[in-house]
mmCIF file of the N, C-alpha and C atoms, coordinates in Angstrom:
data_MODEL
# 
_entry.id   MODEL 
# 
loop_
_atom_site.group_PDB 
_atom_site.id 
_atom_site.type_symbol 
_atom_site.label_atom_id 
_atom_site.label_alt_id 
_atom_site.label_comp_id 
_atom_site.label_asym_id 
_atom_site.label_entity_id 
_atom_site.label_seq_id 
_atom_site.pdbx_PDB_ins_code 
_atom_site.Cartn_x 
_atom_site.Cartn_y 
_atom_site.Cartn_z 
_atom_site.occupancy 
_atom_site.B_iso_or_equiv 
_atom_site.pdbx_formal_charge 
_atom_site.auth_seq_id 
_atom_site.auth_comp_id 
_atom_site.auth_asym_id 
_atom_site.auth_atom_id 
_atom_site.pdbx_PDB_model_num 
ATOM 1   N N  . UNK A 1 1  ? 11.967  15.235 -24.858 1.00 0.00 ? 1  UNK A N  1 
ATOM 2   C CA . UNK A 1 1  ? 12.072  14.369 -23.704 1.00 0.00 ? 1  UNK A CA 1 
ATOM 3   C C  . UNK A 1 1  ? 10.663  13.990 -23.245 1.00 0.00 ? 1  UNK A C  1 
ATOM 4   N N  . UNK A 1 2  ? 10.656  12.905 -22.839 1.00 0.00 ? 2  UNK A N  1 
ATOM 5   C CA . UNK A 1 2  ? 9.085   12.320 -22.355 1.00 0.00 ? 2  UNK A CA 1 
ATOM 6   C C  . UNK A 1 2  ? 9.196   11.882 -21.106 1.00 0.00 ? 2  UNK A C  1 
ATOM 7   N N  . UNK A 1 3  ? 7.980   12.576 -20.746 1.00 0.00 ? 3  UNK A N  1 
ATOM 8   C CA . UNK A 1 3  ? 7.551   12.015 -19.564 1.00 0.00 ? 3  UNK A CA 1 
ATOM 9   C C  . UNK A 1 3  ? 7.477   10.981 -18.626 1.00 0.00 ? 3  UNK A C  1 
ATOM 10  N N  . UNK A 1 4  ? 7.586   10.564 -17.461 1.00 0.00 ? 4  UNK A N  1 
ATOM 11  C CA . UNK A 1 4  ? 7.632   9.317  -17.518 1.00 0.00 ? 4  UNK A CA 1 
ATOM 12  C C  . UNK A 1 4  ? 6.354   8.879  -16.639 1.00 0.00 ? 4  UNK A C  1 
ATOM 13  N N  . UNK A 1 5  ? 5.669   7.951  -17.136 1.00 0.00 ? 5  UNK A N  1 
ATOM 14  C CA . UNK A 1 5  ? 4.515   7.237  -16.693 1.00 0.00 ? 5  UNK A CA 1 
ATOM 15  C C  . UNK A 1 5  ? 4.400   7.926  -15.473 1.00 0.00 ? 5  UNK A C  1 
ATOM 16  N N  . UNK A 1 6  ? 5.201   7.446  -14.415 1.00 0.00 ? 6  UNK A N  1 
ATOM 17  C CA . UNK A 1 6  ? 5.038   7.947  -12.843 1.00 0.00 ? 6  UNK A CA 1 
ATOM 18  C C  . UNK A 1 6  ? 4.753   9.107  -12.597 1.00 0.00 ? 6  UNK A C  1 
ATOM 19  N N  . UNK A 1 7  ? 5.254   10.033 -13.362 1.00 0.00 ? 7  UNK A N  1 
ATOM 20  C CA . UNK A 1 7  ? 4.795   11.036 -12.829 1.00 0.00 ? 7  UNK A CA 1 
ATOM 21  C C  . UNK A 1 7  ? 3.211   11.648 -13.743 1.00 0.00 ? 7  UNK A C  1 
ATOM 22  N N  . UNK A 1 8  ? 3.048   11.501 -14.317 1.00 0.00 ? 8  UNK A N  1 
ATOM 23  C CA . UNK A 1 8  ? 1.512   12.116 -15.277 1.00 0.00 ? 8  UNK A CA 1 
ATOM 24  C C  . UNK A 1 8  ? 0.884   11.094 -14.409 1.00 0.00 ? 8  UNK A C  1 
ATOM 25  N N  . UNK A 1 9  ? 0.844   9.795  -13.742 1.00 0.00 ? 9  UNK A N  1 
ATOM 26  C CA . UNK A 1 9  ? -0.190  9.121  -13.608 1.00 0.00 ? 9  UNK A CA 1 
ATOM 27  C C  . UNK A 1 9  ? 0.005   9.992  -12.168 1.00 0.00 ? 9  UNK A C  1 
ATOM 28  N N  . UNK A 1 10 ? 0.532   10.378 -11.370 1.00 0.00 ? 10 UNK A N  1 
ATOM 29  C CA . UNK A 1 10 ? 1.097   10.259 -10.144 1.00 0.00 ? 10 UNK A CA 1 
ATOM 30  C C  . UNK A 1 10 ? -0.178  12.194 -10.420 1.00 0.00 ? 10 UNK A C  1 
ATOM 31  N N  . UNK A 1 11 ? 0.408   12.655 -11.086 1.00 0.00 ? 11 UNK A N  1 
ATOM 32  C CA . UNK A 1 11 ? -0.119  14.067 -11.168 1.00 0.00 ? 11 UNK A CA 1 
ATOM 33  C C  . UNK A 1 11 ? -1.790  13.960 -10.700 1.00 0.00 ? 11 UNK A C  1 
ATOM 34  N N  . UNK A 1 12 ? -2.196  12.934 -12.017 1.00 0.00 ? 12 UNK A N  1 
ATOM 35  C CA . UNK A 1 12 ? -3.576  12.879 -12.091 1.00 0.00 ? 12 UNK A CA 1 
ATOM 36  C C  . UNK A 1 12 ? -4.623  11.948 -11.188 1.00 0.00 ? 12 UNK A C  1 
ATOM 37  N N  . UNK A 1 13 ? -3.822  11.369 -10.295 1.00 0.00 ? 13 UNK A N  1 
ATOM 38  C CA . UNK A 1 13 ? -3.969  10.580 -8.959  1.00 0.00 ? 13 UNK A CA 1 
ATOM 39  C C  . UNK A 1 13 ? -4.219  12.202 -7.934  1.00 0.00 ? 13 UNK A C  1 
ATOM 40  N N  . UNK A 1 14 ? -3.131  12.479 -7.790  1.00 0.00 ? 14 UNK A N  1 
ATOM 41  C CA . UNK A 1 14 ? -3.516  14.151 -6.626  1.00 0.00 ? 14 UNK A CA 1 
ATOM 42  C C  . UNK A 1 14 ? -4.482  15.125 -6.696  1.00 0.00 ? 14 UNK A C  1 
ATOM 43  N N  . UNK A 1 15 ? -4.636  15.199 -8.365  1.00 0.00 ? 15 UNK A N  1 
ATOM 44  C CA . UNK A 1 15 ? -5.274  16.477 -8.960  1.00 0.00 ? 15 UNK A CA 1 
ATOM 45  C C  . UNK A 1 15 ? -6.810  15.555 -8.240  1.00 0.00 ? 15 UNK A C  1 
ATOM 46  N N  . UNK A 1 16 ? -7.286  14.318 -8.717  1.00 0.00 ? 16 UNK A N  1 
ATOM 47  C CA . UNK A 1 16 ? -8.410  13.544 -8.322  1.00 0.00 ? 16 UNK A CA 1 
ATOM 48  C C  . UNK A 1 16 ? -8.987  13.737 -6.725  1.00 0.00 ? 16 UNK A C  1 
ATOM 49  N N  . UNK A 1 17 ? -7.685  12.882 -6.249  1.00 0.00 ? 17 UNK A N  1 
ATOM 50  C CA . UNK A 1 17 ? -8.422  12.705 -4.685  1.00 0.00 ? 17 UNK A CA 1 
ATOM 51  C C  . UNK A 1 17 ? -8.462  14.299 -4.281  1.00 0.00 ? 17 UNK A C  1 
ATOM 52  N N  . UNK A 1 18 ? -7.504  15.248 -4.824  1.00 0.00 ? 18 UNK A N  1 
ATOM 53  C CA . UNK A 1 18 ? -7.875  16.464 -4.086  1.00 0.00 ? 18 UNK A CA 1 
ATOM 54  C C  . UNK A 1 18 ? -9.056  16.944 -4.392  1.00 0.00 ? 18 UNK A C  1 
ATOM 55  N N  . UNK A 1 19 ? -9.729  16.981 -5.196  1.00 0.00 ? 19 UNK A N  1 
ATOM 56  C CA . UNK A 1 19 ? -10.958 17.197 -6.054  1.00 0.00 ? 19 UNK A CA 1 
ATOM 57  C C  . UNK A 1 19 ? -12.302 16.459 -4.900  1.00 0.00 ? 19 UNK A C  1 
ATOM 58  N N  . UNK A 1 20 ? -11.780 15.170 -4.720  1.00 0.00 ? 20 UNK A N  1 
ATOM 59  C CA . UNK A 1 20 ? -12.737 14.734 -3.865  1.00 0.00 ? 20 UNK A CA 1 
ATOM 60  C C  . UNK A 1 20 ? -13.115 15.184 -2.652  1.00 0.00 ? 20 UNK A C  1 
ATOM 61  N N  . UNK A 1 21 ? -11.653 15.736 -2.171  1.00 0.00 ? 21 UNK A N  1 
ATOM 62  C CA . UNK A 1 21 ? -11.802 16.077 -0.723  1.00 0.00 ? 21 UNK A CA 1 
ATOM 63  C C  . UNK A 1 21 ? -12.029 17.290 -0.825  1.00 0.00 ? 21 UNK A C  1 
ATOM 64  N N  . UNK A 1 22 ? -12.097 18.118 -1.202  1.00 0.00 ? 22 UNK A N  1 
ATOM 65  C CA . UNK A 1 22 ? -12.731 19.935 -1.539  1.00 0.00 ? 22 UNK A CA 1 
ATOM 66  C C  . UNK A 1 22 ? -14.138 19.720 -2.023  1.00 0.00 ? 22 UNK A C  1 
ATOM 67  N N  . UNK A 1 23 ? -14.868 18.829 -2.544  1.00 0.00 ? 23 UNK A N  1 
ATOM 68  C CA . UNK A 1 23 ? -16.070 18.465 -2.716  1.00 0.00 ? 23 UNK A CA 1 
ATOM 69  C C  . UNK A 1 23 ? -16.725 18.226 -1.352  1.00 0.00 ? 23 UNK A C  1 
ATOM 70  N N  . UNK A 1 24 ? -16.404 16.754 -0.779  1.00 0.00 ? 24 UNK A N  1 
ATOM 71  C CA . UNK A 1 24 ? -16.863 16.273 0.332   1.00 0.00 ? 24 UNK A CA 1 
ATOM 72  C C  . UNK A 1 24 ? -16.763 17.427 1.541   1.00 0.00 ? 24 UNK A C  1 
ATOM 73  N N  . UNK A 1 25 ? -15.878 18.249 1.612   1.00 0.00 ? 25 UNK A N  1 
ATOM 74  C CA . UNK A 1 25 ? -14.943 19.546 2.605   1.00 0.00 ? 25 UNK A CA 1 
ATOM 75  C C  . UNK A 1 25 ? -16.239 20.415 2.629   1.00 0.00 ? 25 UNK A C  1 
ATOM 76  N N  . UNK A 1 26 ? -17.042 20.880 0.868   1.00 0.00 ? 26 UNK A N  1 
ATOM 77  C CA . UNK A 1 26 ? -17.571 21.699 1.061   1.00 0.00 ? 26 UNK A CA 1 
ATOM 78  C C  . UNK A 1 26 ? -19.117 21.193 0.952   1.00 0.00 ? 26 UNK A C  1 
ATOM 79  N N  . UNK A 1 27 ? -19.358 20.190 0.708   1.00 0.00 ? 27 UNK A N  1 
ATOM 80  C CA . UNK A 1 27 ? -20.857 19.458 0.638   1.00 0.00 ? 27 UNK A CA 1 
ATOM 81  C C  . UNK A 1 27 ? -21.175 19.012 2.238   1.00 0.00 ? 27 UNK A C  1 
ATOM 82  N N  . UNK A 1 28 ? -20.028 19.190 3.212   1.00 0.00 ? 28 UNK A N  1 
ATOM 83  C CA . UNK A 1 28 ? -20.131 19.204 4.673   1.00 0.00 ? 28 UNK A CA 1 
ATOM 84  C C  . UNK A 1 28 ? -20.261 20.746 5.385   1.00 0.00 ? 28 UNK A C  1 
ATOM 85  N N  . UNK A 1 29 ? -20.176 21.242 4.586   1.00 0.00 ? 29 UNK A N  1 
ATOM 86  C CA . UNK A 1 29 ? -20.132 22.840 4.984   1.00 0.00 ? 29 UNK A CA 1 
ATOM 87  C C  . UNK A 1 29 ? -18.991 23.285 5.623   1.00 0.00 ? 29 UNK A C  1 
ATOM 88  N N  . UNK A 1 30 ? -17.900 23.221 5.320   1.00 0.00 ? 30 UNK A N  1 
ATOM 89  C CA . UNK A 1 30 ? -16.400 23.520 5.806   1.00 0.00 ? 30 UNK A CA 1 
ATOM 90  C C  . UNK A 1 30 ? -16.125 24.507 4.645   1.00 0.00 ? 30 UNK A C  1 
ATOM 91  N N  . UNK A 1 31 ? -16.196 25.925 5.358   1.00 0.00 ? 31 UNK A N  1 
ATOM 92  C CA . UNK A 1 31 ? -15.598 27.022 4.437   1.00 0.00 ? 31 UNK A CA 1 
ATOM 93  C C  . UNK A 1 31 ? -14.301 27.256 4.537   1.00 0.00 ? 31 UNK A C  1 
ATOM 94  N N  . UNK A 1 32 ? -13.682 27.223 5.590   1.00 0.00 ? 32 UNK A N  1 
ATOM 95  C CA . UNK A 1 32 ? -12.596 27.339 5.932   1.00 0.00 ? 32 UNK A CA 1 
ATOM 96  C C  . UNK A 1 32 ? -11.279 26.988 4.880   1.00 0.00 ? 32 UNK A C  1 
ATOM 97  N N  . UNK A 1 33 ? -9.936  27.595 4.945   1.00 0.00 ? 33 UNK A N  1 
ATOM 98  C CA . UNK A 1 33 ? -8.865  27.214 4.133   1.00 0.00 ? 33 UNK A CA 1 
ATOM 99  C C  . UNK A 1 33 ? -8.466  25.840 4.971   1.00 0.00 ? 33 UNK A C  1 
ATOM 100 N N  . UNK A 1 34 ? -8.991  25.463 5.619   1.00 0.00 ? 34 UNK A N  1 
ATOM 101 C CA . UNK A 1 34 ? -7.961  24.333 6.111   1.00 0.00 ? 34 UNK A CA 1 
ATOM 102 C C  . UNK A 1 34 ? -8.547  23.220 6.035   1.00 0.00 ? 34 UNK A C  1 
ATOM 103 N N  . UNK A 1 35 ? -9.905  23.292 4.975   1.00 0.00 ? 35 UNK A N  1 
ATOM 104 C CA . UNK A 1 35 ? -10.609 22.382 4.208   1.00 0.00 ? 35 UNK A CA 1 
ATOM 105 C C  . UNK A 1 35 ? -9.673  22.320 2.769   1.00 0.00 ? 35 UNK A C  1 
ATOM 106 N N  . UNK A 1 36 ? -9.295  23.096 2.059   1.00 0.00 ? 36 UNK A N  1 
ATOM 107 C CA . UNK A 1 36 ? -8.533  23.362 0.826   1.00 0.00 ? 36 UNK A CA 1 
ATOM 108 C C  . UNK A 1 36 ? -7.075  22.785 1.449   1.00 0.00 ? 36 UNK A C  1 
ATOM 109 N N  . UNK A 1 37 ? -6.665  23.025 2.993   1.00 0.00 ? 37 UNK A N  1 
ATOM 110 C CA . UNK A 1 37 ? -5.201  22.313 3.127   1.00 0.00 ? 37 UNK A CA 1 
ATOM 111 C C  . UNK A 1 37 ? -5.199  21.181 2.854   1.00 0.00 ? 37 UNK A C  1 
ATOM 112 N N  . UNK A 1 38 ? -6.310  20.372 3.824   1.00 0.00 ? 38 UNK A N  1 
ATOM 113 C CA . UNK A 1 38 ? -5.921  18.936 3.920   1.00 0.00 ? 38 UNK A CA 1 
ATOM 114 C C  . UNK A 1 38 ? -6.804  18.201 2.464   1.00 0.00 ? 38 UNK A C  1 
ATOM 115 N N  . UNK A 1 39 ? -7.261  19.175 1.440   1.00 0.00 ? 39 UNK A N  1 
ATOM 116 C CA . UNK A 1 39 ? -7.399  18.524 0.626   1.00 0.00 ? 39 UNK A CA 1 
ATOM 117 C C  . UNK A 1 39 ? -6.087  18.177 -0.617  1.00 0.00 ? 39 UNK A C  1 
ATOM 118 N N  . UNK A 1 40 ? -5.040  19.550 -0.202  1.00 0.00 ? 40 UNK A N  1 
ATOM 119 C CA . UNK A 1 40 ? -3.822  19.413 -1.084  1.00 0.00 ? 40 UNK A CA 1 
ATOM 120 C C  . UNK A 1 40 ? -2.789  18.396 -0.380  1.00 0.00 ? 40 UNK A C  1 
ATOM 121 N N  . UNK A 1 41 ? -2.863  18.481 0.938   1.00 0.00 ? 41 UNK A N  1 
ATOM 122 C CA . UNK A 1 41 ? -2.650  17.506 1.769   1.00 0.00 ? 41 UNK A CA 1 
ATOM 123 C C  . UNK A 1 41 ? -2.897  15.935 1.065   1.00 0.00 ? 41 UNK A C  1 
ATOM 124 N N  . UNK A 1 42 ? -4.114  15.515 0.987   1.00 0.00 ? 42 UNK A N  1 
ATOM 125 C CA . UNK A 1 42 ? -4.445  14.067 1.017   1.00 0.00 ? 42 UNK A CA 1 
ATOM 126 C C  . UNK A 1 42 ? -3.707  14.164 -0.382  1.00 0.00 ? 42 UNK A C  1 
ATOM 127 N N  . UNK A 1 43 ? -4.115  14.932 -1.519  1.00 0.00 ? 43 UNK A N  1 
ATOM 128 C CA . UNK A 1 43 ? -3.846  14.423 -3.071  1.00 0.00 ? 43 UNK A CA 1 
ATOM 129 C C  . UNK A 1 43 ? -2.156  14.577 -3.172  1.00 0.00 ? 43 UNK A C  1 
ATOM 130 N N  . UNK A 1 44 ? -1.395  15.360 -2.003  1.00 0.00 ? 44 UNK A N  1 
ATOM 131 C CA . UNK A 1 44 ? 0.227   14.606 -2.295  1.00 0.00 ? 44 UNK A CA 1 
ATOM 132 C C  . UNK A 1 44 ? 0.409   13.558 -1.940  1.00 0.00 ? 44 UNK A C  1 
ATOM 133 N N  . UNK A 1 45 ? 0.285   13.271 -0.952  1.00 0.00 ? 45 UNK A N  1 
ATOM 134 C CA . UNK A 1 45 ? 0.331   12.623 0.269   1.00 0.00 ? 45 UNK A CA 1 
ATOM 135 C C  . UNK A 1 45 ? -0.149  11.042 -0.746  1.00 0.00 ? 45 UNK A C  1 
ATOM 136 N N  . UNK A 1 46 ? -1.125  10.590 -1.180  1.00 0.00 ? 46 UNK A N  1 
ATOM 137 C CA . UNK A 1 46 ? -2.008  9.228  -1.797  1.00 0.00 ? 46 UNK A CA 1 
ATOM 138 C C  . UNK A 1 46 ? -1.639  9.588  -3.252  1.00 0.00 ? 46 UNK A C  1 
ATOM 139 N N  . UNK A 1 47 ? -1.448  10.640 -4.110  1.00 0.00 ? 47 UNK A N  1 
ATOM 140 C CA . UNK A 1 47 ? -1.118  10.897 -5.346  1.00 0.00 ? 47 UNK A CA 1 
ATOM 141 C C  . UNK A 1 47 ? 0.164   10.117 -5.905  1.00 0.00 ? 47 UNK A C  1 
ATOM 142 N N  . UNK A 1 48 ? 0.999   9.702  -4.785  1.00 0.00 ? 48 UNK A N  1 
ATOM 143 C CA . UNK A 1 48 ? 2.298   9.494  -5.471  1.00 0.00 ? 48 UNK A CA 1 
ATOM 144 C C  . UNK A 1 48 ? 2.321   7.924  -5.272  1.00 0.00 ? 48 UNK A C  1 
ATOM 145 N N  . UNK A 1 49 ? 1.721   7.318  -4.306  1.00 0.00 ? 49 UNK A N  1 
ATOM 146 C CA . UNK A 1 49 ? 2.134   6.013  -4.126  1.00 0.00 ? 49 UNK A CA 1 
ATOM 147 C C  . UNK A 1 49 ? 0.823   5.513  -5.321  1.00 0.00 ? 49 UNK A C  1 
ATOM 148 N N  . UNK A 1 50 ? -0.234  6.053  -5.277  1.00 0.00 ? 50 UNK A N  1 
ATOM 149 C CA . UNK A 1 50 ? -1.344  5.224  -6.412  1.00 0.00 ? 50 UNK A CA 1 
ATOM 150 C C  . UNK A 1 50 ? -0.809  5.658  -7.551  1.00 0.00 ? 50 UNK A C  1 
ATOM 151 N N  . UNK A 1 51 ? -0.297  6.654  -8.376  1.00 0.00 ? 51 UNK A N  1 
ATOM 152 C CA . UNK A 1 51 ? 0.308   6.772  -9.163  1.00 0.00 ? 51 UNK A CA 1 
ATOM 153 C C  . UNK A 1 51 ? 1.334   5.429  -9.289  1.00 0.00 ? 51 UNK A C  1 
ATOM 154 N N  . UNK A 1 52 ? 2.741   5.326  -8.808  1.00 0.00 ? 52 UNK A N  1 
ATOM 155 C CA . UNK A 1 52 ? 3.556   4.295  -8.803  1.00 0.00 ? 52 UNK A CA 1 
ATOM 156 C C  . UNK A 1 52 ? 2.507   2.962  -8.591  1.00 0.00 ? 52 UNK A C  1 
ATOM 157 N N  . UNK A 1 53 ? 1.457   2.825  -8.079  1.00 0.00 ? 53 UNK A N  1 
ATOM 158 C CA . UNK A 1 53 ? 1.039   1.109  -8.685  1.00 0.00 ? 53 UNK A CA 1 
ATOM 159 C C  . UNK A 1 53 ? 0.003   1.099  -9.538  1.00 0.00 ? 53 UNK A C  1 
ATOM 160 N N  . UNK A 1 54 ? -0.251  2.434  -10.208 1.00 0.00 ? 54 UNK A N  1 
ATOM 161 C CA . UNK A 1 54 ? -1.097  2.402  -11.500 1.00 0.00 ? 54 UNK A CA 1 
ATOM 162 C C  . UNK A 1 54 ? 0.065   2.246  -12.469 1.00 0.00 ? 54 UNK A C  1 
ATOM 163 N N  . UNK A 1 55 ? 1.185   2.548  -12.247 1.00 0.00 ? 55 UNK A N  1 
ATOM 164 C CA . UNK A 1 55 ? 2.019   2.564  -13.276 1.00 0.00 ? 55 UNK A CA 1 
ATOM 165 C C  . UNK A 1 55 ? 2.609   1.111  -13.519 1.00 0.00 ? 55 UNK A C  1 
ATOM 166 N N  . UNK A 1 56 ? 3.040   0.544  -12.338 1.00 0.00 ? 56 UNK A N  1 
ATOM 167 C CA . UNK A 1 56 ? 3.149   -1.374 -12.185 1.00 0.00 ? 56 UNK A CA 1 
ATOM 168 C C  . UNK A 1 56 ? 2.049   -2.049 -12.835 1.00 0.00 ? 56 UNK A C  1 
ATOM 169 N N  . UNK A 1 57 ? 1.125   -2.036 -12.302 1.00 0.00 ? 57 UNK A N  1 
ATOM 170 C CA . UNK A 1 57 ? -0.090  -2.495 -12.598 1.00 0.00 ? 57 UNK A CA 1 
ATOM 171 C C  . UNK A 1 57 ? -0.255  -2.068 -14.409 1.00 0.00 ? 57 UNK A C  1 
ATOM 172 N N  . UNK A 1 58 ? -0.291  -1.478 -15.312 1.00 0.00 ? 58 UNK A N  1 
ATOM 173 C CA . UNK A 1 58 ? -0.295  -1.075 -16.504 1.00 0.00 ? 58 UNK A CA 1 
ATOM 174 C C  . UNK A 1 58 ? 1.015   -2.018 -16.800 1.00 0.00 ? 58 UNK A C  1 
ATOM 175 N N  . UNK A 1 59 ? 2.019   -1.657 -16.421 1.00 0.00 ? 59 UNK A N  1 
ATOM 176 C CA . UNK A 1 59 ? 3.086   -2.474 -17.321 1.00 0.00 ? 59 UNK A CA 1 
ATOM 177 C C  . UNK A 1 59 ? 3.157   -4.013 -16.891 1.00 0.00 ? 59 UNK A C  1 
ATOM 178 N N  . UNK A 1 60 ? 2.593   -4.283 -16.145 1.00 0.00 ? 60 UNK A N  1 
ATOM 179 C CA . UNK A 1 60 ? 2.406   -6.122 -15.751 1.00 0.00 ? 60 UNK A CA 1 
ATOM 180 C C  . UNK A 1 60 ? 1.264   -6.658 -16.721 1.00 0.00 ? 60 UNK A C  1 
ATOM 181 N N  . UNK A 1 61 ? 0.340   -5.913 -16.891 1.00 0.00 ? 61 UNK A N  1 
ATOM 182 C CA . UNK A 1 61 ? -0.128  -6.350 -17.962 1.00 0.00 ? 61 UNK A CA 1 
ATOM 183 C C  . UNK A 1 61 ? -0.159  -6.092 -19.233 1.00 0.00 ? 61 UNK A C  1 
ATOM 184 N N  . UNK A 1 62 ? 1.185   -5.187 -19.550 1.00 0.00 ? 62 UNK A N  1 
ATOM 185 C CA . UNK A 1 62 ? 1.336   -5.315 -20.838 1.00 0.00 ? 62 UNK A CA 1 
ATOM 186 C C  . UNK A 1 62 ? 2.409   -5.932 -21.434 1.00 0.00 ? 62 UNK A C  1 
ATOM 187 N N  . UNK A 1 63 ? 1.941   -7.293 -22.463 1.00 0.00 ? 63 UNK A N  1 
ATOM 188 C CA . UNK A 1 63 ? 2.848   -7.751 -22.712 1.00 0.00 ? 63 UNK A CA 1 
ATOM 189 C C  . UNK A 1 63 ? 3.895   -7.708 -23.488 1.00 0.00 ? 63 UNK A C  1 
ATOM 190 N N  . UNK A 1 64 ? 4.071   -6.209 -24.115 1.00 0.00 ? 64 UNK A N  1 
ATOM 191 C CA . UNK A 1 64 ? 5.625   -5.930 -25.089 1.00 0.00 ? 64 UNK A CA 1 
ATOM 192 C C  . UNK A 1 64 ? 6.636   -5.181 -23.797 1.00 0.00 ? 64 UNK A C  1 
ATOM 193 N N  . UNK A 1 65 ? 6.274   -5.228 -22.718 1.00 0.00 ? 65 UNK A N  1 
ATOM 194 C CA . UNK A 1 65 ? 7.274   -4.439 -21.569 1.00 0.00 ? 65 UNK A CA 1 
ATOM 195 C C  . UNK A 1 65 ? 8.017   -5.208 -21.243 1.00 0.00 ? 65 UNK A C  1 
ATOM 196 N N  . UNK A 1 66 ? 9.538   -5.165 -20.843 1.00 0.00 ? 66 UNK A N  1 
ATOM 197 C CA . UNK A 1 66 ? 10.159  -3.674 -21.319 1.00 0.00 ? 66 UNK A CA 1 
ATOM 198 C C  . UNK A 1 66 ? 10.124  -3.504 -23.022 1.00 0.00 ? 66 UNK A C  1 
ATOM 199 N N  . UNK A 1 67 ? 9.816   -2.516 -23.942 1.00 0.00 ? 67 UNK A N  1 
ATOM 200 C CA . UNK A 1 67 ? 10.477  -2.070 -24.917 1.00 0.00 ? 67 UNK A CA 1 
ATOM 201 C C  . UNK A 1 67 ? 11.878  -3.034 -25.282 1.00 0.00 ? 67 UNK A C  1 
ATOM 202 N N  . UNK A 1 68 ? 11.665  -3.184 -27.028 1.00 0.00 ? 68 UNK A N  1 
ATOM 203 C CA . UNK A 1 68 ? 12.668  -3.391 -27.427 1.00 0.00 ? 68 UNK A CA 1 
ATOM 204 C C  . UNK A 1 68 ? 13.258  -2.446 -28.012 1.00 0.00 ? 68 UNK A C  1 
ATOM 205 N N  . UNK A 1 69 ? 15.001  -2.412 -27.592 1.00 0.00 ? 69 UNK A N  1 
ATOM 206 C CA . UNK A 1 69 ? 15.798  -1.235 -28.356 1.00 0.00 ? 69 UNK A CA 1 
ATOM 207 C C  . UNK A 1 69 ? 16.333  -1.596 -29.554 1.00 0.00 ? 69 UNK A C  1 
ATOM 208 N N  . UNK A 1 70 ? 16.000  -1.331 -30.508 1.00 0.00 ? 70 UNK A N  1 
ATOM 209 C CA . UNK A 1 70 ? 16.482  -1.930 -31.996 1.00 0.00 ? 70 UNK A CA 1 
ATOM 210 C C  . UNK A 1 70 ? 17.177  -0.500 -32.725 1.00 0.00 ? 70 UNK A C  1 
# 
């Protein structure tokens, strides 16, 4: 069974911005866990909707979509 676009792009959209915000969290000097919350925070939260229009956006410009079933 395979995956479907939305979600691997959707994954690697959260895993990102959370990455950013635990960077920026700790390059501000925020030791605290509630620098690590609102960084798992932002990457659900923005992970799922940029995921779903990286995934539009990829199939609008590709022109064999939808798949043919032969």
């Amino acid at each position: 069974m395979t995956t479907p676009l939305r979600i691997l792009l959707s994954l690697i959209w959260g895993i990102c911005i959370a990455g950013v915000v635990i960077i920026a969290a700790l390059s501000f000097g925020i030791f605290v866990w509630q620098g690590f919350a609102l960084a798992v925070l932002a990457g659900v939260v923005l992970g799922g909707p940029a995921g779903t229009w990286t995934e539009r956006a990829i199939k609008r410009s590709d022109p064999f979509w939808p798949p043919s079933h032969v």
